[in-house]
C-alpha positions in Angstrom: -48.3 -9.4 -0.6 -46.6 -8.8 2.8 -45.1 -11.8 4.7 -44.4 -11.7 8.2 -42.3 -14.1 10.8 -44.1 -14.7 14.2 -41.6 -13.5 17.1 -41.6 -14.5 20.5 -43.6 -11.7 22.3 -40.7 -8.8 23.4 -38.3 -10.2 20.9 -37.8 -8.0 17.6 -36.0 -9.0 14.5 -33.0 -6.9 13.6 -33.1 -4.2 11.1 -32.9 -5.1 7.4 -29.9 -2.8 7.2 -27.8 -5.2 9.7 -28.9 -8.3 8.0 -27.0 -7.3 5.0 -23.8 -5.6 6.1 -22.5 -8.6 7.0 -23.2 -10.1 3.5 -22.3 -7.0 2.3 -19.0 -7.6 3.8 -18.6 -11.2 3.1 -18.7 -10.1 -0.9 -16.5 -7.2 -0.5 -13.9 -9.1 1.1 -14.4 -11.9 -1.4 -13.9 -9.7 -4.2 -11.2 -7.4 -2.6 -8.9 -10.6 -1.7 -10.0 -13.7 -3.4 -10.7 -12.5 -7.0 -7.2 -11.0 -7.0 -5.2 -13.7 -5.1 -6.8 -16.2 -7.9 -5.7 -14.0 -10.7 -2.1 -13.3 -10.0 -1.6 -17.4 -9.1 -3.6 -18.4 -12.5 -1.2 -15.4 -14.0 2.0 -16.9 -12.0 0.9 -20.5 -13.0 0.1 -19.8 -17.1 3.2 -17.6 -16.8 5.7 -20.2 -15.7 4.1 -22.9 -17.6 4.5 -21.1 -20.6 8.6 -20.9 -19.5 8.4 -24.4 -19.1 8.2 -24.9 -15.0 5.4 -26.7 -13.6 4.6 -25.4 -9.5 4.1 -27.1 -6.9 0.8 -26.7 -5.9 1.9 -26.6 -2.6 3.6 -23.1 -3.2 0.5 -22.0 -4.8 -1.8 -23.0 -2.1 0.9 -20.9 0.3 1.6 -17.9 -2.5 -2.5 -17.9 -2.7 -2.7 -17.9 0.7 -0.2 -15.2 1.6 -2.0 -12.6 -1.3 -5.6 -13.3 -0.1 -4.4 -12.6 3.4 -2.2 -9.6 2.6 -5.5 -8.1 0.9 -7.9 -9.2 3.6 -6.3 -6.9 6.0 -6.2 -4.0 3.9 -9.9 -4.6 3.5 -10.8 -4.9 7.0 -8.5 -2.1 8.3 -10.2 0.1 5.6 -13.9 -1.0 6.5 -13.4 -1.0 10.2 -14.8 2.2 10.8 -18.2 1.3 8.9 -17.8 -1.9 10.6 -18.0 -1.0 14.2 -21.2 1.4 13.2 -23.5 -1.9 11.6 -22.8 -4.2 15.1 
């Protein structure tokens, strides 16, 4: 069974392809910087609670914060060329 959406007449709807590079992206940046910053501040935080030293979750938030946005901009430098060709 084939669904449609009714368009104004002269618009079109954008191809399928662009519709999912940007969620596309959205997951590879999620999983290039998010996934990793988590893991190294759960590591940090098991790590120095296991040594006895509770952080403030303050520094986390900013350590976290500082990873994810390192990673980010690896990820986007390294996808910009593919980037510019799905706009």
């Amino acid at each position: 069974m084939q669904t449609t959406t009714l368009l104004p007449v002269g618009v079109t709807s954008p191809p399928a392809s662009t519709l999912f590079a940007w969620r596309d992206f959205v997951i590879g940046l999620a999983l290039t910087a998010l996934l990793p910053a988590l893991f190294w501040i759960a590591a940090f935080t098991g790590i120095a609670g296991l040594m006895g030293y509770a952080p403030d979750p303050k520094s986390l938030l900013i350590a976290g914060s500082a990873i994810a946005g390192f990673l980010a901009a690896f990820f986007v430098v390294l996808t910009a060329k593919h980037s510019d060709s799905v706009r």
